[in-house]
DSSP file (Angstrom, degrees, kcal/mol; ACC not computed):
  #  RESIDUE AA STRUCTURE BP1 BP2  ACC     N-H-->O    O-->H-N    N-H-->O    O-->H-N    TCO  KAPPA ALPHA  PHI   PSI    X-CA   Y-CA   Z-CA
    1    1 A X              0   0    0      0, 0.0     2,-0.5     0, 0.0     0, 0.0   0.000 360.0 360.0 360.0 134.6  -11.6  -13.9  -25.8
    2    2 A X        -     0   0    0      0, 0.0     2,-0.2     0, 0.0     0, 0.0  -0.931 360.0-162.8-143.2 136.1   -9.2  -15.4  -23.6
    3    3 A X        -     0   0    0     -2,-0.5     3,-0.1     1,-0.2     0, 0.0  -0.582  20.0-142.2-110.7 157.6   -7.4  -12.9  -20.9
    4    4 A X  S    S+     0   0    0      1,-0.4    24,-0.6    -2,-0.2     2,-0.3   0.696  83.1  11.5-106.9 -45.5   -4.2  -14.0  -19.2
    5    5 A X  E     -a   28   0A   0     22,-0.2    -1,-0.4     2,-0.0     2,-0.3  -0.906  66.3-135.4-139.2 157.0   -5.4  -12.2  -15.5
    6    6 A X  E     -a   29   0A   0     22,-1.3    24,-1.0    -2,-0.3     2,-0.3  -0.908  18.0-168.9-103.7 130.2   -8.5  -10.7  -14.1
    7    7 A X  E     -a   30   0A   0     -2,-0.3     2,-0.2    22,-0.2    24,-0.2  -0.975   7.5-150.5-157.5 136.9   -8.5   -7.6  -12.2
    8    8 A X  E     -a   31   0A   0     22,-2.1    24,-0.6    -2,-0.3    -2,-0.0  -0.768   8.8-148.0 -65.3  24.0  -11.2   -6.2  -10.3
    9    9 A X  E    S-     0   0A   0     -2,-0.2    23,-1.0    22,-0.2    -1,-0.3   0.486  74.8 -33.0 -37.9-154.0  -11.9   -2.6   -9.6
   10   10 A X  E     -a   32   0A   0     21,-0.2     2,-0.8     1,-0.1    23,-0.2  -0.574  62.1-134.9 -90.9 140.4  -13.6   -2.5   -5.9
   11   11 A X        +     0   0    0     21,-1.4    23,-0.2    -2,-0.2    -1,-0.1  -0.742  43.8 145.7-109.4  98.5  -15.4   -5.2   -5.1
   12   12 A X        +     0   0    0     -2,-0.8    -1,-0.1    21,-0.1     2,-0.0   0.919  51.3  12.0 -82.6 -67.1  -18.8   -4.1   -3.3
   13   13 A X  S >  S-     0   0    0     36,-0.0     3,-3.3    39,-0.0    39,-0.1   0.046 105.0 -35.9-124.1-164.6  -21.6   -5.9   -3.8
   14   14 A X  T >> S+     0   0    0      1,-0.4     3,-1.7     2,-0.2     4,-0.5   0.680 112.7  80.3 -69.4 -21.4  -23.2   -9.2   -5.2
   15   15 A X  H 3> S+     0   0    0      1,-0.3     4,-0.7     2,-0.2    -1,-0.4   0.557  71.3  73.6 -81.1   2.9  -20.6   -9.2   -8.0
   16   16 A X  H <4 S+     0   0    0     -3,-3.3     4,-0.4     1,-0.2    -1,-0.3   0.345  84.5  64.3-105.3  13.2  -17.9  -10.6   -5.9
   17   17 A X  H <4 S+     0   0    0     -3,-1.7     4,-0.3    31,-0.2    -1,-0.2   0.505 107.8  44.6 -73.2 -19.7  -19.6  -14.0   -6.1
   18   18 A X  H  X S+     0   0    0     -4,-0.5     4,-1.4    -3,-0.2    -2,-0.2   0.703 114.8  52.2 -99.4 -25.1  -18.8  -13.7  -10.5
   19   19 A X  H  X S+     0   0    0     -4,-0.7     4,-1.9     1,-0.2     3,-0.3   0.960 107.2  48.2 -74.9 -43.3  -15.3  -12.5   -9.4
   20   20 A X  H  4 S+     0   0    0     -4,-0.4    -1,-0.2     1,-0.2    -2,-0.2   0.877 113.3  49.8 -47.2 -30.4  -14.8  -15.5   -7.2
   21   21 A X  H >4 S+     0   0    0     -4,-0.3     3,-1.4     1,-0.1    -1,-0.2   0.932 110.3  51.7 -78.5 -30.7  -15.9  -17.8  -10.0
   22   22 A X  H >< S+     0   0    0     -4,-1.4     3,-3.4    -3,-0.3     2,-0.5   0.970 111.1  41.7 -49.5 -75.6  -13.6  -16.2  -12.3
   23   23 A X  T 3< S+     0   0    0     -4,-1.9    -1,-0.3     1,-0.3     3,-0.1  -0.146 101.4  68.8 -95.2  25.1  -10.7  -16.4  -10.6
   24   24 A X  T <  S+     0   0    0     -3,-1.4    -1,-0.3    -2,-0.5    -2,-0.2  -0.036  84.4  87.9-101.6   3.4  -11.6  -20.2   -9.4
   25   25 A X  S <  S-     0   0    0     -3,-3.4    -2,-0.2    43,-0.0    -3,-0.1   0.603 119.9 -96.6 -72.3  -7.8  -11.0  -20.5  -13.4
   26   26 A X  S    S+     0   0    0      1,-0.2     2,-0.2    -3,-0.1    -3,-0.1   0.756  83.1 136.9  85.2  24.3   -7.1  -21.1  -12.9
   27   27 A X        -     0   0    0     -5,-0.2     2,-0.3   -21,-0.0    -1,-0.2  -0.423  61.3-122.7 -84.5 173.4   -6.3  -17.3  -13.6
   28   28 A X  E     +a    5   0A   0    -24,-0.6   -22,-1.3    -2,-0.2     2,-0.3  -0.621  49.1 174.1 -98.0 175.6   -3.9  -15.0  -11.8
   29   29 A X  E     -a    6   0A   0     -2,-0.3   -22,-0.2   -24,-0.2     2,-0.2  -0.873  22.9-160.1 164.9 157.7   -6.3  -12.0  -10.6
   30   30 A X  E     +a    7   0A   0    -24,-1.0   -22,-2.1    -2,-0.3     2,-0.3  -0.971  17.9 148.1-152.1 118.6   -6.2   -9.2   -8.8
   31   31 A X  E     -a    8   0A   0    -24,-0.2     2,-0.3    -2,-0.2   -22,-0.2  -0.942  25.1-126.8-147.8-162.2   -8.9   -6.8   -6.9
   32   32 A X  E     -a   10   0A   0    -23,-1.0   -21,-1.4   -24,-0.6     2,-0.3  -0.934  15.7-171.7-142.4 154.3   -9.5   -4.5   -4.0
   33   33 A X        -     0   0    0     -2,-0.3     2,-0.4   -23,-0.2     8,-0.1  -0.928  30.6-115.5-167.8 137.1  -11.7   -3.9   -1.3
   34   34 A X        +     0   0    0     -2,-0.3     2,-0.2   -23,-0.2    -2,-0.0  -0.462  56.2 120.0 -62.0 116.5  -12.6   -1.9    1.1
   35   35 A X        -     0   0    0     -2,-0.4     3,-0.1     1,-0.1     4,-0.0  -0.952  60.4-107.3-158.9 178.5  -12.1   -3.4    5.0
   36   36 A X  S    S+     0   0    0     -2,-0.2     2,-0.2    38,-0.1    -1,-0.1   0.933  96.7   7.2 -78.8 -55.0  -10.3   -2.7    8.3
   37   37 A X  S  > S-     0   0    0      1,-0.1     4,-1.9    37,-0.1    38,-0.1  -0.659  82.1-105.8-135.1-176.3   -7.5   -5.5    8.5
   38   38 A X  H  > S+     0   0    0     -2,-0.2     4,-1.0     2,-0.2    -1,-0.1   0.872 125.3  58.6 -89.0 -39.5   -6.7   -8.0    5.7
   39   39 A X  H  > S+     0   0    0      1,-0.2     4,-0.6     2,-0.2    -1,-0.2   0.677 104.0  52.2 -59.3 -31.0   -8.6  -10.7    8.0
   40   40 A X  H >> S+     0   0    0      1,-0.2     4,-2.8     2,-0.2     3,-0.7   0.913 109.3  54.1 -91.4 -50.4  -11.9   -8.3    7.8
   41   41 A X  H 3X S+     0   0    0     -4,-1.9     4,-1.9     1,-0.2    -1,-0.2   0.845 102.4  49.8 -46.3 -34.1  -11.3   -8.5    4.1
   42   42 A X  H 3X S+     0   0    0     -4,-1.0     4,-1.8     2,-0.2    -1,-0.2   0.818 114.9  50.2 -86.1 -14.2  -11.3  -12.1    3.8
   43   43 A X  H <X S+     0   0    0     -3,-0.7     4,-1.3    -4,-0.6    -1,-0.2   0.850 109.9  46.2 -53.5 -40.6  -14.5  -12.0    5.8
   44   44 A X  H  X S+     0   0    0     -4,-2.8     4,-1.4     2,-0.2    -2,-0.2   0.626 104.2  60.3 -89.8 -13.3  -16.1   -9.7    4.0
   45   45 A X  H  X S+     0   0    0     -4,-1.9     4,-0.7    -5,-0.4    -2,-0.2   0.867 110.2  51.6 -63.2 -41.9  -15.0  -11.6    0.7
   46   46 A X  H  < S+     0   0    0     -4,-1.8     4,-0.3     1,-0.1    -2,-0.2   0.832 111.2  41.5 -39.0 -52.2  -17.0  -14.3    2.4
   47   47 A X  H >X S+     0   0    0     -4,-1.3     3,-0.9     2,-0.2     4,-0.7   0.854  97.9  71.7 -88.1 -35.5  -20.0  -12.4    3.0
   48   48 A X  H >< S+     0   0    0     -4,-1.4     3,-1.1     1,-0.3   -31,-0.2   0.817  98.9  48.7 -30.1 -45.6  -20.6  -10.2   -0.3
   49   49 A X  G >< S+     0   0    0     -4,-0.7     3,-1.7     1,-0.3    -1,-0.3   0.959  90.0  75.0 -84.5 -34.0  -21.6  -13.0   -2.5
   50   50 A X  G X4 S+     0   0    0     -3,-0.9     3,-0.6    -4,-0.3    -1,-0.3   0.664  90.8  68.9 -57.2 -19.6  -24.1  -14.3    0.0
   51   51 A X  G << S+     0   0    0     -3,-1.1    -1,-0.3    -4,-0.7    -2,-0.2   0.507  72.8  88.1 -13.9 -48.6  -25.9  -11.1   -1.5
   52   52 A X  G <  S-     0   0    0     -3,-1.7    -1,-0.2     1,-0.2     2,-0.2   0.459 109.5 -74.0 -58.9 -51.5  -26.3  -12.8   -4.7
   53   53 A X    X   -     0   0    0     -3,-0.6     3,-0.8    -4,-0.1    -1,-0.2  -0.702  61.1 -68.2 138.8 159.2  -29.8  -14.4   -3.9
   54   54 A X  T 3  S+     0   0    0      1,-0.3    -4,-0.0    -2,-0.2    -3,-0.0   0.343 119.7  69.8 -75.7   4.8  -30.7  -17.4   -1.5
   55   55 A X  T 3  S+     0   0    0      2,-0.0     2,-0.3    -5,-0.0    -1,-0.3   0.146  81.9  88.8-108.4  21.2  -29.2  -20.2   -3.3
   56   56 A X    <   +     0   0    0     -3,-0.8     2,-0.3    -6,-0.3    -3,-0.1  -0.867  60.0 177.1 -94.8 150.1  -25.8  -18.8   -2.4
   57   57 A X    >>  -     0   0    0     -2,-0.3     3,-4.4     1,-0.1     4,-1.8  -0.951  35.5-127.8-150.8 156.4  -25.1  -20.2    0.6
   58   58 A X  H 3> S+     0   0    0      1,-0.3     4,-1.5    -2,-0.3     6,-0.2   0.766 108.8  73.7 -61.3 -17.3  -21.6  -19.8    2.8
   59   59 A X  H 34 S+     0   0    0      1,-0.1    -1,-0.3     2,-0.1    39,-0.1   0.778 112.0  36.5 -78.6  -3.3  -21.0  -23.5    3.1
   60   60 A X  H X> S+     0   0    0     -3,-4.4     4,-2.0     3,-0.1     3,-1.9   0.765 114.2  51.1 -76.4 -54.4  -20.1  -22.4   -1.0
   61   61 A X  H 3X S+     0   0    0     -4,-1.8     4,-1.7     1,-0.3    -3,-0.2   0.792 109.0  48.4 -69.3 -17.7  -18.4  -18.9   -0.8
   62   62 A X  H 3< S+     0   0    0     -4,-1.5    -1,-0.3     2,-0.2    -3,-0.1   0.369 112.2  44.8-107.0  25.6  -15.7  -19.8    1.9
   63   63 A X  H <> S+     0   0    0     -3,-1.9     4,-2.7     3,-0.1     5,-0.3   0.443 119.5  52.5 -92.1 -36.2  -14.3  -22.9    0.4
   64   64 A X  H  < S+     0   0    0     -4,-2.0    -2,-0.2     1,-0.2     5,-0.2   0.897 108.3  44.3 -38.2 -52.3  -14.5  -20.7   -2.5
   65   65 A X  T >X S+     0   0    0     -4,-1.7     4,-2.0    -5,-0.3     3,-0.6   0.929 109.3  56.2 -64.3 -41.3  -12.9  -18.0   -1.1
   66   66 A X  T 34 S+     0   0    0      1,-0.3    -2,-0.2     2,-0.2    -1,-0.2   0.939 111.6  35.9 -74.8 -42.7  -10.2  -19.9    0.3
   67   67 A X  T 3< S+     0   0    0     -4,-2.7    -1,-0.3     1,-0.2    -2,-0.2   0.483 121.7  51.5 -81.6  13.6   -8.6  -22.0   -3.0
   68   68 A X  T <4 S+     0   0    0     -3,-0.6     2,-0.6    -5,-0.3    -1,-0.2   0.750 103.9  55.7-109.5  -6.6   -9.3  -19.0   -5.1
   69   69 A X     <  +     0   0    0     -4,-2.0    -1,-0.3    -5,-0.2    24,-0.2  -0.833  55.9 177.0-134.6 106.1   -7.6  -16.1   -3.0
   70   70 A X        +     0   0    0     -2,-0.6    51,-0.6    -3,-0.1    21,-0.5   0.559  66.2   4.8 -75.0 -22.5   -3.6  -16.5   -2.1
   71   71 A X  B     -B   90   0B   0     19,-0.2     2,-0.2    49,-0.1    19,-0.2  -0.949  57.1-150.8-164.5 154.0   -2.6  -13.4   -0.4
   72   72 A X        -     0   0    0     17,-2.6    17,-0.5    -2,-0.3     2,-0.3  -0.818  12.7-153.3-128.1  84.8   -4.5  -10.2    0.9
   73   73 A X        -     0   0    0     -2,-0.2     2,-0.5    15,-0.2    15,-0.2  -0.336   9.3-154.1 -56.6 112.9   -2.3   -6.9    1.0
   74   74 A X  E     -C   87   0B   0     13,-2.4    12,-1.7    -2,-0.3    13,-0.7  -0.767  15.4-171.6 -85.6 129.9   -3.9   -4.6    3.8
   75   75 A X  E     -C   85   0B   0     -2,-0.5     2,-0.4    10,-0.2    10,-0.2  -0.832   3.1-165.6-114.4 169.1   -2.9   -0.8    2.8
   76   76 A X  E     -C   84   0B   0      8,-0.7     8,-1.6    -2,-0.4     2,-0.2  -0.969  17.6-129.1-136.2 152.5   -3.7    2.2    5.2
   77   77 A X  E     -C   83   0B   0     -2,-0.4     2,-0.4     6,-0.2     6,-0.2  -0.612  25.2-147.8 -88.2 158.9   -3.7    6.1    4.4
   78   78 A X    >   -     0   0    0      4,-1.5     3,-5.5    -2,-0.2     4,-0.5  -0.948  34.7 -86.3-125.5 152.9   -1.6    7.9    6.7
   79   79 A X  T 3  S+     0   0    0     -2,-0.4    -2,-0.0     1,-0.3     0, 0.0   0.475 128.0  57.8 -36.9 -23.9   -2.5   11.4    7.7
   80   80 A X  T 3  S-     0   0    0      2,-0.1    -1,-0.3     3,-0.0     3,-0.1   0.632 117.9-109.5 -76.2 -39.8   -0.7   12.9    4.9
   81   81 A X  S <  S+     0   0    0     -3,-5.5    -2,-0.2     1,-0.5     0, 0.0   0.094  75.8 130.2 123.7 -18.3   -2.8   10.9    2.3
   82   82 A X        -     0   0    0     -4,-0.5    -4,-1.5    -5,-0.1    -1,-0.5  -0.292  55.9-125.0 -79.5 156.8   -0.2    8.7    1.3
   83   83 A X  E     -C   77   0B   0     -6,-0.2     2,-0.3    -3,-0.1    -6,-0.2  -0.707  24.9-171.4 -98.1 164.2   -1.0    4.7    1.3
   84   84 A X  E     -C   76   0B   0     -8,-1.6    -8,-0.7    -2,-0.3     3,-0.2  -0.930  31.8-115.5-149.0 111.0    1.2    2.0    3.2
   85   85 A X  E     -C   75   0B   0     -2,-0.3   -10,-0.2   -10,-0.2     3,-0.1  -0.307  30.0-173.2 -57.3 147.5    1.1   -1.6    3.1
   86   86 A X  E     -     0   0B   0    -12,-1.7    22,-1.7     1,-0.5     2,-0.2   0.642  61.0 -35.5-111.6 -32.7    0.0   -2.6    6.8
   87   87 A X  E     -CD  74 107B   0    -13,-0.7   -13,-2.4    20,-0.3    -1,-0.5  -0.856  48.7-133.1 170.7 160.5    0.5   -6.3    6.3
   88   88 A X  E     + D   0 106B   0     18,-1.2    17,-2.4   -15,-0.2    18,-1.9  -0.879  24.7 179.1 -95.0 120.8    0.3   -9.6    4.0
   89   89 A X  E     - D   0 104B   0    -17,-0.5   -17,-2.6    -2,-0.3     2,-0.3  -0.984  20.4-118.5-130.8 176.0   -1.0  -12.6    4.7
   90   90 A X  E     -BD  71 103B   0     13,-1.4    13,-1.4    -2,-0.3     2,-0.5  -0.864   4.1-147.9-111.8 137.9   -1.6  -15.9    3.3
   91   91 A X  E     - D   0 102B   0    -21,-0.5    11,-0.1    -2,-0.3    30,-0.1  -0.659  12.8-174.4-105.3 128.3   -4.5  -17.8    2.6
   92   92 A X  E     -     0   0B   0      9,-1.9    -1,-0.2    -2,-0.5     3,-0.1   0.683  38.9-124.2 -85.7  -3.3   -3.5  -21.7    3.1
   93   93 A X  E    S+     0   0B   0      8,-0.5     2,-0.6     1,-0.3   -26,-0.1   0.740  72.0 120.1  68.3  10.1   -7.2  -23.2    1.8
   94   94 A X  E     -     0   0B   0      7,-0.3     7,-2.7   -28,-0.1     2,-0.4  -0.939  44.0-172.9-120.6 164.9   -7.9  -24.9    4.2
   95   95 A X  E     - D   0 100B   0     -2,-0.6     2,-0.6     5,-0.2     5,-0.3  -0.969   4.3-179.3-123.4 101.0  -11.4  -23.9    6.2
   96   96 A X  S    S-     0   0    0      3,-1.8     3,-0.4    -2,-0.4    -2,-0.0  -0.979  80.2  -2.5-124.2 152.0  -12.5  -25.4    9.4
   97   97 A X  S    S-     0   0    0     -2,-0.6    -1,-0.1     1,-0.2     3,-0.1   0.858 127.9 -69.8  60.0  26.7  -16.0  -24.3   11.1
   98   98 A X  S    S+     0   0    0      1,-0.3     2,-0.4    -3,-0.2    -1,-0.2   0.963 108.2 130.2  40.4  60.4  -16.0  -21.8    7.9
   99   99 A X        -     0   0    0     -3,-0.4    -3,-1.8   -37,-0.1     2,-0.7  -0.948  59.6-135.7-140.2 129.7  -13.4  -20.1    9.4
  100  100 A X  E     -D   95   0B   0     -2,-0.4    -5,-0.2    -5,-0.3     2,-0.2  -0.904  25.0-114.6-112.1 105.7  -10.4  -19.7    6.3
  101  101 A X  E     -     0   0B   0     -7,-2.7    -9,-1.9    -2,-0.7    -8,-0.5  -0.223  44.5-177.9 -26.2  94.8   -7.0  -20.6    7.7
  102  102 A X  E     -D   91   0B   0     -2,-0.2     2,-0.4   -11,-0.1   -11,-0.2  -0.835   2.7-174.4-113.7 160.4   -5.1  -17.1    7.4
  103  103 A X  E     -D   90   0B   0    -13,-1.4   -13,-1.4    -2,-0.3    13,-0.1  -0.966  27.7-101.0-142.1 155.1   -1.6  -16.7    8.3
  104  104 A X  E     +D   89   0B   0     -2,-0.4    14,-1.7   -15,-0.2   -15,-0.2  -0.351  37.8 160.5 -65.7 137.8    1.1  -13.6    8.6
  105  105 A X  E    S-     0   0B   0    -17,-2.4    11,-1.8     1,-0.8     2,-0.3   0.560  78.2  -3.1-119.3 -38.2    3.5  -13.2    5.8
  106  106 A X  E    S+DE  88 115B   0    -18,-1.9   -18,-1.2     9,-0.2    -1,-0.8  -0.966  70.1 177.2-139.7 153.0    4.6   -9.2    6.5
  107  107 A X  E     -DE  87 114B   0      7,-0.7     7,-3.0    -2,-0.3     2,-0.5  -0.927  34.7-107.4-153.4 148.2    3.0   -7.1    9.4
  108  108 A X  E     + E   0 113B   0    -22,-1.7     2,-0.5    -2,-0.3     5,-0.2  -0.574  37.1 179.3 -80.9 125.1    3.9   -3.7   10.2
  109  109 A X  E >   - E   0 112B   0      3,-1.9     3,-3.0    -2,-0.5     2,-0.1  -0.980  66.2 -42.4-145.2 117.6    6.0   -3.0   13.6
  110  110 A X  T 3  S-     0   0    0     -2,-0.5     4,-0.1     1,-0.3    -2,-0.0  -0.267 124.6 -20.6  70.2-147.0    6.9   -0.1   14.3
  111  111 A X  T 3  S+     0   0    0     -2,-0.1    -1,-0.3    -3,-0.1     2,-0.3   0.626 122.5  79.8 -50.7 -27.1    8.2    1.9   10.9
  112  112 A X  E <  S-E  109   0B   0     -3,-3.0    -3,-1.9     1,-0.0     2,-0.4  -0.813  72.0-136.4-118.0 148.1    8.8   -1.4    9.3
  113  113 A X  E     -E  108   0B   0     -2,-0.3     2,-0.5    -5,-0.2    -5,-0.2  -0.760  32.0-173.0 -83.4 140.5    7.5   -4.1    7.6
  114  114 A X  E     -E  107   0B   0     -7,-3.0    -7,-0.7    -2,-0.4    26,-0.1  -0.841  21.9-103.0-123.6 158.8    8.7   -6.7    8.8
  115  115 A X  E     -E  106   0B   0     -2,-0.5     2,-0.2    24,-0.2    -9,-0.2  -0.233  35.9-154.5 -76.9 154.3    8.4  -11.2    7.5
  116  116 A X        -     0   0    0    -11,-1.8    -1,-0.1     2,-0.3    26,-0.1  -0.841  25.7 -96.8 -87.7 141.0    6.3  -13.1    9.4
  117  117 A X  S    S+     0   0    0     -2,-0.2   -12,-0.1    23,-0.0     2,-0.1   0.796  92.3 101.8 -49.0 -19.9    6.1  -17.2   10.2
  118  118 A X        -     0   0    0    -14,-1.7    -2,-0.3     1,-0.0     2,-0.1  -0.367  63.6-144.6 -91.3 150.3    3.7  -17.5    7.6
  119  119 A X        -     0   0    0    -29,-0.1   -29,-0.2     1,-0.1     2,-0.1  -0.494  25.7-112.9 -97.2 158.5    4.1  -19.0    3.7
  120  120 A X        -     0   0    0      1,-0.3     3,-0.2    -2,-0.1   -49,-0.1  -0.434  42.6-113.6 -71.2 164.3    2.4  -17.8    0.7
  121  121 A X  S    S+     0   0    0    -51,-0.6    -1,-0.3     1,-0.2   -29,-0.1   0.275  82.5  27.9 -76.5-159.1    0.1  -20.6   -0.6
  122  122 A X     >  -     0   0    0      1,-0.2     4,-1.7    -3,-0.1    -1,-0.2   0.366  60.1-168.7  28.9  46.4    0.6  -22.3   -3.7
  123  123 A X  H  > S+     0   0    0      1,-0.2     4,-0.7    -3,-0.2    -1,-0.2   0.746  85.8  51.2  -7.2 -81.0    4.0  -22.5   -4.7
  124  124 A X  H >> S+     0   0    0      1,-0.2     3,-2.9     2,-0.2     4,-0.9   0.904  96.0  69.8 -62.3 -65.1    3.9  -23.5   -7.8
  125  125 A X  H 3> S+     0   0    0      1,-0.3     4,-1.3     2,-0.3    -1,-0.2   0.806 106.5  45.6  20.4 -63.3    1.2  -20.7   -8.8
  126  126 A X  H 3<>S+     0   0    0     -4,-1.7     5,-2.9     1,-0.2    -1,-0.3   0.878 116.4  53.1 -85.5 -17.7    4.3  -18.0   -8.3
  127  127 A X  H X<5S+     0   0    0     -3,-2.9     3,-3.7    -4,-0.7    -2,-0.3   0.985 102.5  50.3 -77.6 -56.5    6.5  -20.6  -10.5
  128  128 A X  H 3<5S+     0   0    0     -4,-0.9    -2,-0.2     1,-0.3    -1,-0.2   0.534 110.1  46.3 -65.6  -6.0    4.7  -20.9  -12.9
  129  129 A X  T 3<5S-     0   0    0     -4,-1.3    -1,-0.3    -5,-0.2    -2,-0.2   0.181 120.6-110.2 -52.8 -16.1    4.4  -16.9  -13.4
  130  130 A X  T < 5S+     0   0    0     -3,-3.7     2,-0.6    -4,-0.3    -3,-0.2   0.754  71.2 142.5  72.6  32.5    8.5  -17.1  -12.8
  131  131 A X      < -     0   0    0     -5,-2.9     2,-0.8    -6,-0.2    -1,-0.3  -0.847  48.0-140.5-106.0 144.3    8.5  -15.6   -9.6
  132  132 A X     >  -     0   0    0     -2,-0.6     4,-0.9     1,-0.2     5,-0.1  -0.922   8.9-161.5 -97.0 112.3   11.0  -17.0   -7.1
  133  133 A X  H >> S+     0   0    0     -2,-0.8     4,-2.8     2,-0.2     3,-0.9   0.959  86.1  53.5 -62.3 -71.4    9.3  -17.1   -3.8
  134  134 A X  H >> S+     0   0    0      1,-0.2     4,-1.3     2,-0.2     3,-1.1   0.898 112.6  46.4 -13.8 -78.2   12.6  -17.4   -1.6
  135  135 A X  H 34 S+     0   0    0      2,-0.2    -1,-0.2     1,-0.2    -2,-0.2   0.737 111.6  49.8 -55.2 -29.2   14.1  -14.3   -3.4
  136  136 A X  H << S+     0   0    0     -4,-0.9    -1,-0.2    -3,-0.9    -2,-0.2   0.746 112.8  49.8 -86.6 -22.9   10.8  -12.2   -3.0
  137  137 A X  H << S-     0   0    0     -4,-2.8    -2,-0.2    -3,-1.1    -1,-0.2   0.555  81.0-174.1 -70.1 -24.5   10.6  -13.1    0.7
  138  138 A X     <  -     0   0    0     -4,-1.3    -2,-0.1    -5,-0.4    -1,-0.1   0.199  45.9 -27.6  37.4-155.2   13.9  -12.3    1.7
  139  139 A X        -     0   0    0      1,-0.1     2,-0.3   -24,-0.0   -24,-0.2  -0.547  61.3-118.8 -76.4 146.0   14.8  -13.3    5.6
  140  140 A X        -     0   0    0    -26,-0.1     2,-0.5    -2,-0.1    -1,-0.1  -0.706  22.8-145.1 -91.0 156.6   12.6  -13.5    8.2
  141  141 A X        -     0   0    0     -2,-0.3     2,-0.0   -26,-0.1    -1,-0.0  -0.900  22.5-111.8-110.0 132.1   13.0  -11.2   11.1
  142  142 A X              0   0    0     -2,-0.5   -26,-0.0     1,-0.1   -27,-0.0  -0.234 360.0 360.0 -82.8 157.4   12.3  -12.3   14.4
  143  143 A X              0   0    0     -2,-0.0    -1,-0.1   -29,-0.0    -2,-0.0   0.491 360.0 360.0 -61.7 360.0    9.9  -11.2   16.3
């Protein structure tokens, strides 16, 4: 079998060290998990696989984390039930102190989302899927 993307149902447990490997294959992929801010996610993408057994160890899962996973959509419910992107960011790969470089691409102010300084990684990744980055960014608005 060979699948064009990987996608994830929620992402708990010790099994998000096999997704990480997966999607370090050169896939597009996609999953979700439950966290507080997009930042908490990519922590807690960090810590799950360390789950796995004692021969995981983080000086693998956060270089891991960081070249395999390009952007983190934060949703929130609002009192009504409804979901709402809260913010984007982007993960650049690079790591220092096992701390994964994140940066803002959209954050919510006020009513709106609104762009942020920050770039999606990996260009070429959204070209070679045929997305135009520019065009999908539109202008940033200052802060």
């Amino acid at each position: 079998m060979r699948p064009s993307r990987i996608i994830v149902g929620e992402v708990r447990e010790a099994e998000s060290l096999d997704m990480l490997i997966a999607l370090n294959s050169g896939l597009p992929g996609l999953a979700s998990i439950h966290a507080n801010s997009a930042r908490d996610a990519v922590t807690k993408l960090c810590t799950l696989p360390l789950l796995a057994g004692e021969n995981v160890s983080s000086r693998f899962v956060v270089p891991t984390v960081a070249s395999a996973i390009d952007l983190v959509v934060h949703l929130d419910m609002l009192a009504d039930g409804r979901r709402r992107v809260r913010e984007i960011v982007g993960l650049s790969g690079r790591v220092e102190d096992e701390t994964i470089e994140v940066s803002d691409i959209f954050s919510l102010r006020g009513d709106r989302l609104v762009r942020g300084e920050g770039q999606p990684p990996h260009a070429e990744r959204f070209a070679r899927a045929d997305f135009d980055l520019s065009a999908l960014l539109g202008q940033r608005v200052a802060a």
